[in-house]
Biotite code that builds the C-alpha atoms (Angstrom):
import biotite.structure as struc

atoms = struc.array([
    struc.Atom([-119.782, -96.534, 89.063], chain_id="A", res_id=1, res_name="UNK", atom_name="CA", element="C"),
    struc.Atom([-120.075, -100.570, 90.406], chain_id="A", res_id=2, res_name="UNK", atom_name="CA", element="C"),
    struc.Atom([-116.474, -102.230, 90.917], chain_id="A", res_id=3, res_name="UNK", atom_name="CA", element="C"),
    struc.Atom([-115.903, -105.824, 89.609], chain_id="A", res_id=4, res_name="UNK", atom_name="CA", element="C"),
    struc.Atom([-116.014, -108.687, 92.337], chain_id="A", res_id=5, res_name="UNK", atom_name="CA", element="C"),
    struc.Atom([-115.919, -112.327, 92.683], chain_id="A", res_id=6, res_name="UNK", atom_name="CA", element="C"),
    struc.Atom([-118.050, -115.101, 94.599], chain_id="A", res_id=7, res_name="UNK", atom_name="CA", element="C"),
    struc.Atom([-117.094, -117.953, 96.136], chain_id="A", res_id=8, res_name="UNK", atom_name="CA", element="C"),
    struc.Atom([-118.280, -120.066, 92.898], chain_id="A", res_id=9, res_name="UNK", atom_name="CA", element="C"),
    struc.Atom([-115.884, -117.688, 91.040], chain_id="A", res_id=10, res_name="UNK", atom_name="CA", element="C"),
    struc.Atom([-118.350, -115.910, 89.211], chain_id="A", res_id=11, res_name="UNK", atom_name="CA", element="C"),
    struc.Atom([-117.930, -112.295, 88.202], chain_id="A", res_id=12, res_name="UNK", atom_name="CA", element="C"),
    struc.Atom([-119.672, -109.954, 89.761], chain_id="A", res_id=13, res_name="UNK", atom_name="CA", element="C"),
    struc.Atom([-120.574, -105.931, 90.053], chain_id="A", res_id=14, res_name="UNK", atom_name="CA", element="C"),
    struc.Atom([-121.005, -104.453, 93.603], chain_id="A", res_id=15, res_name="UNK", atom_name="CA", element="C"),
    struc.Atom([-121.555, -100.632, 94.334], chain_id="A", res_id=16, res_name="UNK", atom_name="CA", element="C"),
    struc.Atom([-119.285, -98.447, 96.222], chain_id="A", res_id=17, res_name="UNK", atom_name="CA", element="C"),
    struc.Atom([-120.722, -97.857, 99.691], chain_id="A", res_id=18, res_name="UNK", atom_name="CA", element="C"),
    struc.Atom([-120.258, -93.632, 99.188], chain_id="A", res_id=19, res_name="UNK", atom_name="CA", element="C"),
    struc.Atom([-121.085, -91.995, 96.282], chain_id="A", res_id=20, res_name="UNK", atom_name="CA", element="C"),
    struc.Atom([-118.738, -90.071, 94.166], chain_id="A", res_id=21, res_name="UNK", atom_name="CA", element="C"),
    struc.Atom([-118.778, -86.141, 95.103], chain_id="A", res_id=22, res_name="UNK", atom_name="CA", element="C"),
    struc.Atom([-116.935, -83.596, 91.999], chain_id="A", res_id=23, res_name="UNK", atom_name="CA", element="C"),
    struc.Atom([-114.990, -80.699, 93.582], chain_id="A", res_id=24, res_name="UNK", atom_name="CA", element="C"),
    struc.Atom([-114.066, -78.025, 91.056], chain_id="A", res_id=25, res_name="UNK", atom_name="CA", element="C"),
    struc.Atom([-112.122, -75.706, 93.382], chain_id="A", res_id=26, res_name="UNK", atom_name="CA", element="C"),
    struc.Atom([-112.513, -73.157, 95.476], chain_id="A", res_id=27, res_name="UNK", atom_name="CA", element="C"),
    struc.Atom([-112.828, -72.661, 99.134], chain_id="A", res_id=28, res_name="UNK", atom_name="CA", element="C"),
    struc.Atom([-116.377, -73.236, 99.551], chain_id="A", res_id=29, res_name="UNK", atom_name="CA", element="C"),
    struc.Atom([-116.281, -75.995, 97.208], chain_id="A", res_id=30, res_name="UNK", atom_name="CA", element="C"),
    struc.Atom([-117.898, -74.370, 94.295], chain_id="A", res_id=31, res_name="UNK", atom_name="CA", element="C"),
    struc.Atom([-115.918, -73.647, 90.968], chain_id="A", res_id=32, res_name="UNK", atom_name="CA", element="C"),
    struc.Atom([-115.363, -69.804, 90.125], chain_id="A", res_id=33, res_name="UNK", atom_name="CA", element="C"),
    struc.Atom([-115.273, -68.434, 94.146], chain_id="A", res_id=34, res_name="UNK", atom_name="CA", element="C"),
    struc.Atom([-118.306, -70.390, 94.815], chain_id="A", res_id=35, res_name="UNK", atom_name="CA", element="C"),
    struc.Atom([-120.662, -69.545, 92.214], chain_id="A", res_id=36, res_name="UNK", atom_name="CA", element="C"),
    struc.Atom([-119.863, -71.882, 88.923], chain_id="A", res_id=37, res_name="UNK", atom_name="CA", element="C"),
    struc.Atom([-121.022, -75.683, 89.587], chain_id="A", res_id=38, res_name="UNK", atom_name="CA", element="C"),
    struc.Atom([-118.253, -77.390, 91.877], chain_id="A", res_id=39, res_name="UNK", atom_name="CA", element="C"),
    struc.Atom([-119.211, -79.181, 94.813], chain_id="A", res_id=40, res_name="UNK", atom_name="CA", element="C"),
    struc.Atom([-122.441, -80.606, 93.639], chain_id="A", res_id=41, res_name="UNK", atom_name="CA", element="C"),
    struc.Atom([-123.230, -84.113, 93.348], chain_id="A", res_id=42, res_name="UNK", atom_name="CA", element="C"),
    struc.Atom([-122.767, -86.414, 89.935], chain_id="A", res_id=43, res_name="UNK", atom_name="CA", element="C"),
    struc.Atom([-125.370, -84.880, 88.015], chain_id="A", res_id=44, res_name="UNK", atom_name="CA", element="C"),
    struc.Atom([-126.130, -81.443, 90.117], chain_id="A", res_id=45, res_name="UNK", atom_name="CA", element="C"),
    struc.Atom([-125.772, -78.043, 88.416], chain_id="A", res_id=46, res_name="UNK", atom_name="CA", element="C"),
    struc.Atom([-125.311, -75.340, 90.851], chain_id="A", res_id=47, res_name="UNK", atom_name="CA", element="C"),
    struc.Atom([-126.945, -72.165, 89.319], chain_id="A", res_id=48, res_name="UNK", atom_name="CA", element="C"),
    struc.Atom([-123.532, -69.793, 87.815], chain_id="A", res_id=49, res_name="UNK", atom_name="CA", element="C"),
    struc.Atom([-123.751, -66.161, 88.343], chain_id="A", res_id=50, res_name="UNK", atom_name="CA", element="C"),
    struc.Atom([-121.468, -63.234, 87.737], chain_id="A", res_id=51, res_name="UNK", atom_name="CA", element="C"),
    struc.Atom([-118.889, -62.394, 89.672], chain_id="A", res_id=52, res_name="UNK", atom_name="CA", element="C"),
    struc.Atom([-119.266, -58.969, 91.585], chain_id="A", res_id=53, res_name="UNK", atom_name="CA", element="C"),
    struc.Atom([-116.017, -57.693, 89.918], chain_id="A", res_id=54, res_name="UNK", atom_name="CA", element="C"),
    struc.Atom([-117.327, -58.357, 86.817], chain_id="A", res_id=55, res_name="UNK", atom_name="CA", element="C"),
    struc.Atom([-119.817, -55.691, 87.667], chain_id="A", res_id=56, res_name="UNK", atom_name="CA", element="C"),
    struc.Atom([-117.233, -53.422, 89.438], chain_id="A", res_id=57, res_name="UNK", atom_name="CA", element="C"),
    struc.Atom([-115.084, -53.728, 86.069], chain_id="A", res_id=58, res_name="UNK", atom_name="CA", element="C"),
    struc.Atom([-118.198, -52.517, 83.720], chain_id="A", res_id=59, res_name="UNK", atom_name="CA", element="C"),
    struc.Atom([-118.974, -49.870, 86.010], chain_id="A", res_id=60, res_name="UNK", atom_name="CA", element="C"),
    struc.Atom([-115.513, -48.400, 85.595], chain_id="A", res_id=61, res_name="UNK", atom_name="CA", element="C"),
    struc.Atom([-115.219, -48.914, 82.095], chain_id="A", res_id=62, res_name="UNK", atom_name="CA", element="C"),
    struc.Atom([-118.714, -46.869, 81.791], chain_id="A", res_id=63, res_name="UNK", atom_name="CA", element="C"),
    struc.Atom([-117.416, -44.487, 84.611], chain_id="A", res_id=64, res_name="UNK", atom_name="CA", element="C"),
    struc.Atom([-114.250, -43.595, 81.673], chain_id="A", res_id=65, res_name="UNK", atom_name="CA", element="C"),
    struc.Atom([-116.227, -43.244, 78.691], chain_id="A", res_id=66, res_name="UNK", atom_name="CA", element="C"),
    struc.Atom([-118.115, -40.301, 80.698], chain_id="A", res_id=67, res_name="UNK", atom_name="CA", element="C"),
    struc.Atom([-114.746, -38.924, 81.566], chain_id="A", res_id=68, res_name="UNK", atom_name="CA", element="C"),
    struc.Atom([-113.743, -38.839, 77.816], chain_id="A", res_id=69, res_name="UNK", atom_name="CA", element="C"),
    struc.Atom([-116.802, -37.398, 77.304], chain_id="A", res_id=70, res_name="UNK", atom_name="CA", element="C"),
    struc.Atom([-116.567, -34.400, 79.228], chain_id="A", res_id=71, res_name="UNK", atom_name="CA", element="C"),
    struc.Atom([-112.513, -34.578, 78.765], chain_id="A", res_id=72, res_name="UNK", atom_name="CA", element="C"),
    struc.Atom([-114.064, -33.657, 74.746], chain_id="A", res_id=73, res_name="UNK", atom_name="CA", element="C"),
    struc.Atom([-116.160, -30.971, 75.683], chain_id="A", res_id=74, res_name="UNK", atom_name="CA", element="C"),
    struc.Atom([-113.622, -29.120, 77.754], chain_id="A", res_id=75, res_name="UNK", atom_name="CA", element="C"),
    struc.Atom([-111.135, -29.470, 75.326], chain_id="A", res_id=76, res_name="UNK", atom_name="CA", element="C"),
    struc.Atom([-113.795, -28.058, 72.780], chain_id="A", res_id=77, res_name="UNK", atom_name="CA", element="C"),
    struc.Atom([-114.626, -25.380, 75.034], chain_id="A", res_id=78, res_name="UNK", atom_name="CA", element="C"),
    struc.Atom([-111.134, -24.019, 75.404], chain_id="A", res_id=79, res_name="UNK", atom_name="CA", element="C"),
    struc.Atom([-110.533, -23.968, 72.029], chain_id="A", res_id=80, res_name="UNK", atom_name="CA", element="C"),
    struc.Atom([-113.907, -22.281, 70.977], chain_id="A", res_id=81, res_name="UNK", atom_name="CA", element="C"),
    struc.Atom([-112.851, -19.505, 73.727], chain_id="A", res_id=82, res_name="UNK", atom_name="CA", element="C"),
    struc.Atom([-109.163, -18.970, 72.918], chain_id="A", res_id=83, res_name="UNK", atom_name="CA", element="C"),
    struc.Atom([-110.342, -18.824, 68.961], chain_id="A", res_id=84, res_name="UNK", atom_name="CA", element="C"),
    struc.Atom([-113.589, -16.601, 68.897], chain_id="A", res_id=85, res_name="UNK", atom_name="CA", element="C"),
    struc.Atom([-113.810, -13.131, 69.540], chain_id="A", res_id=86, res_name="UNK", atom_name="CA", element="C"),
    struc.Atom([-117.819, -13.662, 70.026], chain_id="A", res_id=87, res_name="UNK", atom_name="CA", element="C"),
    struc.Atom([-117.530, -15.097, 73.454], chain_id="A", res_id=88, res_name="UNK", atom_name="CA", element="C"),
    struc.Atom([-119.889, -13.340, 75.482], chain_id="A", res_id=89, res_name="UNK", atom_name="CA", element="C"),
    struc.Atom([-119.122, -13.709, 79.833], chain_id="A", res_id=90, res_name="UNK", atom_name="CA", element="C"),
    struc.Atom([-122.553, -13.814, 81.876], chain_id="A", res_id=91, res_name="UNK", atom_name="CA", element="C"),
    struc.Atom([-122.797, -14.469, 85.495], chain_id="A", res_id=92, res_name="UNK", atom_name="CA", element="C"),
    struc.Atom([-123.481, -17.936, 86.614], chain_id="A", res_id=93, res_name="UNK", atom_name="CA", element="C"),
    struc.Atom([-126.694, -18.505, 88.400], chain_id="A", res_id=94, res_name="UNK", atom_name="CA", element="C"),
    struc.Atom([-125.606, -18.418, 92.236], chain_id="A", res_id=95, res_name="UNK", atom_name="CA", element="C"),
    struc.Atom([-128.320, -21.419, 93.085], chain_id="A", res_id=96, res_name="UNK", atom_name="CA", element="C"),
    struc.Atom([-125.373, -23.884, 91.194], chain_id="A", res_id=97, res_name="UNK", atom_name="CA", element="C"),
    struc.Atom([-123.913, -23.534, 95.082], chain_id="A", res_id=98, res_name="UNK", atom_name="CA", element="C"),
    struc.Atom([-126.471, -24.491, 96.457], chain_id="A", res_id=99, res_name="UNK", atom_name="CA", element="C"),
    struc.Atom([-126.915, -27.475, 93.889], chain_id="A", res_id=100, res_name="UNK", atom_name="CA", element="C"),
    struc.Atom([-123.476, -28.057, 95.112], chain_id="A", res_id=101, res_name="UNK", atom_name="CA", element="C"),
    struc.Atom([-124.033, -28.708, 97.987], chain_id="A", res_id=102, res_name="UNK", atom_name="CA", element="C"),
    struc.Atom([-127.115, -30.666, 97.634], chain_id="A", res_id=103, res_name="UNK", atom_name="CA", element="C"),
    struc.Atom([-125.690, -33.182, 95.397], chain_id="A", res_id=104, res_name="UNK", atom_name="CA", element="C"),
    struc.Atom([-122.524, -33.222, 97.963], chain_id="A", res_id=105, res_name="UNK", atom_name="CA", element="C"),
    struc.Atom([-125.144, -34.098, 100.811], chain_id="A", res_id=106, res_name="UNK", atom_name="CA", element="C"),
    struc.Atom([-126.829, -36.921, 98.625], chain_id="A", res_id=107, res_name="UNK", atom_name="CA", element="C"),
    struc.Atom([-123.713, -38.407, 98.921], chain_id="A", res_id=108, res_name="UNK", atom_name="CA", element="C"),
    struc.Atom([-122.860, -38.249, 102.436], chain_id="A", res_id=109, res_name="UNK", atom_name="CA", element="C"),
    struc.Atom([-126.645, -39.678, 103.178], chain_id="A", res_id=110, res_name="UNK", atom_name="CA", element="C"),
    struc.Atom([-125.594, -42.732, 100.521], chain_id="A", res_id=111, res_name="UNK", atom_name="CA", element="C"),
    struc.Atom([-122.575, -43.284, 102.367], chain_id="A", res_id=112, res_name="UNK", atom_name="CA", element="C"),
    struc.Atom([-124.992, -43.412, 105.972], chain_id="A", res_id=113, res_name="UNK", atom_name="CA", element="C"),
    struc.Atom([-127.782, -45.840, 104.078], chain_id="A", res_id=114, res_name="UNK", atom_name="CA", element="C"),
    struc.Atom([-124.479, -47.886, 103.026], chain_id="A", res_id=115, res_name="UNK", atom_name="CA", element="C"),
    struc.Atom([-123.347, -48.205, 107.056], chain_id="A", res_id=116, res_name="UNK", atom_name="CA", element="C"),
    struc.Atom([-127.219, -49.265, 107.637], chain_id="A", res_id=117, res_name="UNK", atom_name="CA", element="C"),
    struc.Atom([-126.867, -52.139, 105.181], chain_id="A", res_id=118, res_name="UNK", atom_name="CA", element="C"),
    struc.Atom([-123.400, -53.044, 107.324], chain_id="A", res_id=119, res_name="UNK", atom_name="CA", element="C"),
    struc.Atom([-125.804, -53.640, 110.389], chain_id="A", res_id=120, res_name="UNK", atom_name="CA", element="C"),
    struc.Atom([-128.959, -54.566, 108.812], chain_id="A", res_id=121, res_name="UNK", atom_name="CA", element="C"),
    struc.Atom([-130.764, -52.183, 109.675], chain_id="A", res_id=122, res_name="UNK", atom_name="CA", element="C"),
    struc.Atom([-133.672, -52.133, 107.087], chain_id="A", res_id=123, res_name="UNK", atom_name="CA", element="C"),
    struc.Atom([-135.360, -49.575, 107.926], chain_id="A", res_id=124, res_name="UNK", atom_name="CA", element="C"),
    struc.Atom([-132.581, -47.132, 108.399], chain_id="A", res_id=125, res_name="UNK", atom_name="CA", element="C"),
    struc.Atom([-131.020, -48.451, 104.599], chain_id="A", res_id=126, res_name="UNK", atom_name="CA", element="C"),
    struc.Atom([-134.442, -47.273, 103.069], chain_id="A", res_id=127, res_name="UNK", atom_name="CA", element="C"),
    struc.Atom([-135.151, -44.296, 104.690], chain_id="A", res_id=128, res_name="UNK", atom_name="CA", element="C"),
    struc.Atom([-131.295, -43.258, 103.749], chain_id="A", res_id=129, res_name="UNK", atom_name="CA", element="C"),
    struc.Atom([-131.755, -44.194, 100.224], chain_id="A", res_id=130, res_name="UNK", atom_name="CA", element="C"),
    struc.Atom([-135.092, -42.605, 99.684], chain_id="A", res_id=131, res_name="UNK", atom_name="CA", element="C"),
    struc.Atom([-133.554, -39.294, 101.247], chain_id="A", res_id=132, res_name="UNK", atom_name="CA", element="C"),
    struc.Atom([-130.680, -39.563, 98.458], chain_id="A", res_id=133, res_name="UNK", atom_name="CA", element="C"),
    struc.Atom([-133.041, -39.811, 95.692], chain_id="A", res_id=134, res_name="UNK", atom_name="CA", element="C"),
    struc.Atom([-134.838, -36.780, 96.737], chain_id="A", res_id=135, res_name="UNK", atom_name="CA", element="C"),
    struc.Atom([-131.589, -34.635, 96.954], chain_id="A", res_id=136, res_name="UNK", atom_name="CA", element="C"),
    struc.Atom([-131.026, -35.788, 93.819], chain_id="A", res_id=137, res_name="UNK", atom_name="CA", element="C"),
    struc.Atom([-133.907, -34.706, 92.755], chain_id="A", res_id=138, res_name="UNK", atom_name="CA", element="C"),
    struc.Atom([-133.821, -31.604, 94.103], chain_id="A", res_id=139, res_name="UNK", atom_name="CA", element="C"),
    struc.Atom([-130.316, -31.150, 92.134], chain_id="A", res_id=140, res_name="UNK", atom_name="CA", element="C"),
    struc.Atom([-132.011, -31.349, 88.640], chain_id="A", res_id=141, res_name="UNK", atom_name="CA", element="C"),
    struc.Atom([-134.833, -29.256, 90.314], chain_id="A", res_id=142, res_name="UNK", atom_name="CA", element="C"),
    struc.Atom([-132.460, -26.831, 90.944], chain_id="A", res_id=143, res_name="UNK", atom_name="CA", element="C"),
    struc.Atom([-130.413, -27.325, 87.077], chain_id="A", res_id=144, res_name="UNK", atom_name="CA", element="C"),
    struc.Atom([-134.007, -26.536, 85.657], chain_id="A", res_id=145, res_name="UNK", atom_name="CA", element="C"),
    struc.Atom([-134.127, -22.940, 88.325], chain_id="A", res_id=146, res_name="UNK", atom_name="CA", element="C"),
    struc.Atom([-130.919, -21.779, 87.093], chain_id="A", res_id=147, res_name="UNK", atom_name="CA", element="C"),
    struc.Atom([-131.616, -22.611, 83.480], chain_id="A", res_id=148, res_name="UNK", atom_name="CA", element="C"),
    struc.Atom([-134.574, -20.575, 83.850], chain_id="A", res_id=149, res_name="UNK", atom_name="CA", element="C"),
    struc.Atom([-133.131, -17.489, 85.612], chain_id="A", res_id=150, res_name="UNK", atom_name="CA", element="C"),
    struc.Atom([-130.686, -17.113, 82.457], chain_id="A", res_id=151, res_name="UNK", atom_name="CA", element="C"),
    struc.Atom([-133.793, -17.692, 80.132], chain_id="A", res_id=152, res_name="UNK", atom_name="CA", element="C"),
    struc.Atom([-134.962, -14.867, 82.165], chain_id="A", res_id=153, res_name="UNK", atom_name="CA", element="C"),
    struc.Atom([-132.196, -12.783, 81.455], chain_id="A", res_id=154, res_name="UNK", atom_name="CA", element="C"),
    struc.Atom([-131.715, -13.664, 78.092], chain_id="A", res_id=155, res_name="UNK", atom_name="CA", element="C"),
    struc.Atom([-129.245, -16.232, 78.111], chain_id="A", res_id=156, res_name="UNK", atom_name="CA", element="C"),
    struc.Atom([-130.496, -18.925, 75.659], chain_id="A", res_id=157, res_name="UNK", atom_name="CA", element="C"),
    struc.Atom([-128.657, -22.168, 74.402], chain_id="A", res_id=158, res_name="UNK", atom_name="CA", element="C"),
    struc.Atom([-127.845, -20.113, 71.004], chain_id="A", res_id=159, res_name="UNK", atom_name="CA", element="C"),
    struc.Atom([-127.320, -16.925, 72.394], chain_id="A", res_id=160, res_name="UNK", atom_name="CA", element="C"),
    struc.Atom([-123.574, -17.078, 71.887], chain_id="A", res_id=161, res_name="UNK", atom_name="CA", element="C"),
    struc.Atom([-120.957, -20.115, 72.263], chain_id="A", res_id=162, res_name="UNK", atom_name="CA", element="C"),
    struc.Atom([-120.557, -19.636, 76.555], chain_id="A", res_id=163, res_name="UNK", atom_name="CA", element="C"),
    struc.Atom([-123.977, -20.209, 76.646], chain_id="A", res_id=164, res_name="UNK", atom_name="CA", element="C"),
    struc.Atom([-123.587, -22.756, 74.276], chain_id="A", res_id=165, res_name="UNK", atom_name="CA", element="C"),
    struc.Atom([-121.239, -25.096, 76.287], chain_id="A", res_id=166, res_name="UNK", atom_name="CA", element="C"),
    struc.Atom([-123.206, -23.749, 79.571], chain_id="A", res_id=167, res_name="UNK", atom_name="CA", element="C"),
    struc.Atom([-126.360, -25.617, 78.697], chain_id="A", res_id=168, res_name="UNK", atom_name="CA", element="C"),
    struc.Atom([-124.134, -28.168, 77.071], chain_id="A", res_id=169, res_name="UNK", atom_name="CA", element="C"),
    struc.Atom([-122.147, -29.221, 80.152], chain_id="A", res_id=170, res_name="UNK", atom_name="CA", element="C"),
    struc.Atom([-125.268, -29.002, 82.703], chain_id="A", res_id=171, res_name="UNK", atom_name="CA", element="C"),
    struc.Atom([-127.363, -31.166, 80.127], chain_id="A", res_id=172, res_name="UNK", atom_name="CA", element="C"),
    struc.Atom([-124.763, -33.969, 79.665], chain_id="A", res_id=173, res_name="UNK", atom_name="CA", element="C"),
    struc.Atom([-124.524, -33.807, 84.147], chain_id="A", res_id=174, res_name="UNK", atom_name="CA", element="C"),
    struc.Atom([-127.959, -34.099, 84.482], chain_id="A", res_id=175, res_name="UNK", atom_name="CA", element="C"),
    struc.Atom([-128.799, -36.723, 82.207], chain_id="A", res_id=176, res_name="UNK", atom_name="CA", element="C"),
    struc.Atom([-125.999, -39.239, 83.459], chain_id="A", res_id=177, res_name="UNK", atom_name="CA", element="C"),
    struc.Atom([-127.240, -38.492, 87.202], chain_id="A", res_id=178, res_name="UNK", atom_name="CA", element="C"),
    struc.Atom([-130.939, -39.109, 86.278], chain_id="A", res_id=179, res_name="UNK", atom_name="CA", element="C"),
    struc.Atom([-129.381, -42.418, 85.363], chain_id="A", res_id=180, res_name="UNK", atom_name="CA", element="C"),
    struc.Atom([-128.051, -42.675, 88.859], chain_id="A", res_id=181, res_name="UNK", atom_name="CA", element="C"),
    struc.Atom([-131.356, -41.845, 90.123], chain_id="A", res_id=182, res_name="UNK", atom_name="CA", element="C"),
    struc.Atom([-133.159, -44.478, 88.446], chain_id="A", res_id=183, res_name="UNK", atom_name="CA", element="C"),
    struc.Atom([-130.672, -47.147, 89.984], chain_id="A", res_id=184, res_name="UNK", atom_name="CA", element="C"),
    struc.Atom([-131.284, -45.286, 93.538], chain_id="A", res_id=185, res_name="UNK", atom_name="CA", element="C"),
    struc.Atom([-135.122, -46.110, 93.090], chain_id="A", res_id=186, res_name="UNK", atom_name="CA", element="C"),
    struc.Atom([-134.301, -49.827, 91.903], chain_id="A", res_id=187, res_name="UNK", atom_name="CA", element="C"),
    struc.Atom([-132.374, -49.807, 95.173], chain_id="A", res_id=188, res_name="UNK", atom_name="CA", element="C"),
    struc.Atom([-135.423, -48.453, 97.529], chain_id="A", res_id=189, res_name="UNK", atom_name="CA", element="C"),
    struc.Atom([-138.067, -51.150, 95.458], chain_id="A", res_id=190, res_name="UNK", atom_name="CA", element="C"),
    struc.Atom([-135.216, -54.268, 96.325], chain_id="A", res_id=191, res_name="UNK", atom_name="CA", element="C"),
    struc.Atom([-134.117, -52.965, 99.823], chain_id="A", res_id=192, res_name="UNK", atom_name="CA", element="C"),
    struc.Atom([-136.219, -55.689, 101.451], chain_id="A", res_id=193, res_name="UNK", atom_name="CA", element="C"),
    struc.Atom([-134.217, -58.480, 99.626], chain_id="A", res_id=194, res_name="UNK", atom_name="CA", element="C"),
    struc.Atom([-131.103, -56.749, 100.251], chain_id="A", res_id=195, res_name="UNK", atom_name="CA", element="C"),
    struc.Atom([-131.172, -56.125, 103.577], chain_id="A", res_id=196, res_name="UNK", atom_name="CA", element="C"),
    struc.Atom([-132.282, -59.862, 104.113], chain_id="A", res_id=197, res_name="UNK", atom_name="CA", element="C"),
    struc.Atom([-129.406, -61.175, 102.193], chain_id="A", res_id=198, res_name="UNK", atom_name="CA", element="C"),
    struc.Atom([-131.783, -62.346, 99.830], chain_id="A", res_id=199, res_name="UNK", atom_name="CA", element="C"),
    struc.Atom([-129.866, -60.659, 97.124], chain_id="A", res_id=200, res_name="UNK", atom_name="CA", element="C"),
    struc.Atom([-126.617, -59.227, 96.826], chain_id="A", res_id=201, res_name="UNK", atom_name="CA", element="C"),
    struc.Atom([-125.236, -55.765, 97.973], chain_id="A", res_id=202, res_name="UNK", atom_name="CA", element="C"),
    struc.Atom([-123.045, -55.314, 94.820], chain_id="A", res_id=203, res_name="UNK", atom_name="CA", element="C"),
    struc.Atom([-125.739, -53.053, 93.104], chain_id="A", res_id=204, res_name="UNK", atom_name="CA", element="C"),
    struc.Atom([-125.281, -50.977, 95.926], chain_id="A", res_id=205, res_name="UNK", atom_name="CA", element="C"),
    struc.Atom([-122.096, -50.950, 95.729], chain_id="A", res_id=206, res_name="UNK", atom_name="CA", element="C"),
    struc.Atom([-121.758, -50.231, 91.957], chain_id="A", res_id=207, res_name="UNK", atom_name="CA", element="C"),
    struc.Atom([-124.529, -47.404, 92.638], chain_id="A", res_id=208, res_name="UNK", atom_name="CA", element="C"),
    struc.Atom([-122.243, -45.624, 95.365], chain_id="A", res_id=209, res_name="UNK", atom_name="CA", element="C"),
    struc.Atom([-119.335, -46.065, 92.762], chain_id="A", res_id=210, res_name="UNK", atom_name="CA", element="C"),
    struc.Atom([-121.663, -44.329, 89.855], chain_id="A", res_id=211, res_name="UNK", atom_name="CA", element="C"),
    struc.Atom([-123.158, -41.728, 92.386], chain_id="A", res_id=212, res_name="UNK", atom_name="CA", element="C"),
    struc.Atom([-120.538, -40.602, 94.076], chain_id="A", res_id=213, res_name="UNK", atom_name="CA", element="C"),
    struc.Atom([-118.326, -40.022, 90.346], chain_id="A", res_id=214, res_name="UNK", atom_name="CA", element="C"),
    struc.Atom([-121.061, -37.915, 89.344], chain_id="A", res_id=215, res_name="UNK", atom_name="CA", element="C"),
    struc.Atom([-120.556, -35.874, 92.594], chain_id="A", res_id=216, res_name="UNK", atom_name="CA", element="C"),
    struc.Atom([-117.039, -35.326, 91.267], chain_id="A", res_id=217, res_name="UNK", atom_name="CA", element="C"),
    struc.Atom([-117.820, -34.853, 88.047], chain_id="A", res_id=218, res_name="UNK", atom_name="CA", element="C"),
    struc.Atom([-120.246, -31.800, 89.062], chain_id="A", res_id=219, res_name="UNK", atom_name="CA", element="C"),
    struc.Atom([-117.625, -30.639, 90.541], chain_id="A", res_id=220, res_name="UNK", atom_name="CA", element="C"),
    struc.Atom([-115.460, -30.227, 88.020], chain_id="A", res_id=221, res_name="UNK", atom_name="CA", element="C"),
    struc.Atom([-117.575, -28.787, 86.102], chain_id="A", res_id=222, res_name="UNK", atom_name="CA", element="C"),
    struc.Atom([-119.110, -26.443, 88.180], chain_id="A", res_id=223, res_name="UNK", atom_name="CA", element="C"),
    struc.Atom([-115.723, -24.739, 89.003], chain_id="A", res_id=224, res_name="UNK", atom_name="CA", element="C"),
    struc.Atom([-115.256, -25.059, 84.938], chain_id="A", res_id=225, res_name="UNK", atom_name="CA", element="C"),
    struc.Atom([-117.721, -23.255, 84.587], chain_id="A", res_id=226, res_name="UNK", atom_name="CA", element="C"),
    struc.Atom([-116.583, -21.018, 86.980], chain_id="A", res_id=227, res_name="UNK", atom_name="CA", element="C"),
    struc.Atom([-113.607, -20.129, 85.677], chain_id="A", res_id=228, res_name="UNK", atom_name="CA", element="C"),
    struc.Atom([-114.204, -19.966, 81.953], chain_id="A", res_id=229, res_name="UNK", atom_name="CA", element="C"),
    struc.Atom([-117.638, -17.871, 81.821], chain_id="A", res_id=230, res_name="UNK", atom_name="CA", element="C"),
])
């Protein structure tokens, strides 16, 4: 913008403000949206927008309750198919579920150590961590596949009868939502570099702890469902 002026002849003319014009949009750190939209750049600058973290957070949860109505379906199902059949046929449960339970409860205890790593930037501890929480994860469905295979063994197939029905049912639905959880563990361990730098932000770990740690809970629930209903 040039501001109108006059010379000593009288003649109109246009000078140009000494300091340039800055836009502030809001926000403490002068950018628009917390920081991340485009205040606080110059006339013509775009600052690159992202997301907000709690727009990840949010999404997260609202994925975290569709899994709850999920399973709050199939143990509604199950209850009914129990209290209305008389072809419900007990079996034992496998006894390696405990010690699946307390595998998966141990991934989640070495999450929450990788987590304090990231605190103190401590790379190499953050990877290590997160590398040893994908295995036990892995050794969880490891040990899902054992048990389904000792009640193979004993004759205890998915069509057997309706308890071993909702058995494989319940186990399956776990598993395949943690093997989701898994895959975000190993996108974790292939960007720890950039996290750890600052390079990128720690919200995906964050939103990964959320998602891991629910599915901890989850197999909780329905182990001791399991428990008490077969």
């Amino acid at each position: 913008m040039c501001a109108l002026g006059y010379d000593h002849m009288g003649t109109t003319t246009l000078t140009k403000p000494e300091t340039p014009i800055r836009i502030d949009r809001g926000g403490p750190s002068g950018g628009g949206f917390g920081g991340d939209g485009f205040g606080g750049a110059e006339f013509g600058e775009a600052r690159p927008w992202r997301v907000p973290d709690r727009a990840y957070r949010t999404a997260m949860w609202m994925g975290l309750t569709s899994i709850v109505m999920l399973f709050a379906a199939f143990t509604s199902a199950l209850v009914v198919r129990k209290g209305l059949s008389d072809d419900w046929v007990s079996f034992a449960i496998p006894r390696i579920l405990w010690l699946n339970t307390a595998v998966l409860l141990a991934s989640s205890g070495s999450l929450e150590i990788a987590r304090r790593a990231l605190a103190k930037r401590i790379g190499s501890s953050f990877t290590g961590w997160l590398y040893a929480t994908t295995a036990l994860g892995v050794l969880f469905l490891i040990g899902q596949w054992t048990a389904w295979r000792e009640l193979a063994f004993h004759g205890v197939y998915l069509a057997s009868n309706p308890s071993s029905s909702f058995f494989y049912l319940l186990t399956a639905a776990h598993g395949l939502h943690l093997s989701g959880g898994i895959i975000a563990l190993l996108y974790l361990v292939f960007r720890s570099r950039a996290i750890t730098s600052g390079l990128q932000r720690r919200t995906a770990v964050d939103v990964a702890a959320i998602y891991w740690h629910f599915m901890g809970g989850l197999w909780i629930y329905t182990f001791f469902l399991l428990m008490t209903r077969f």
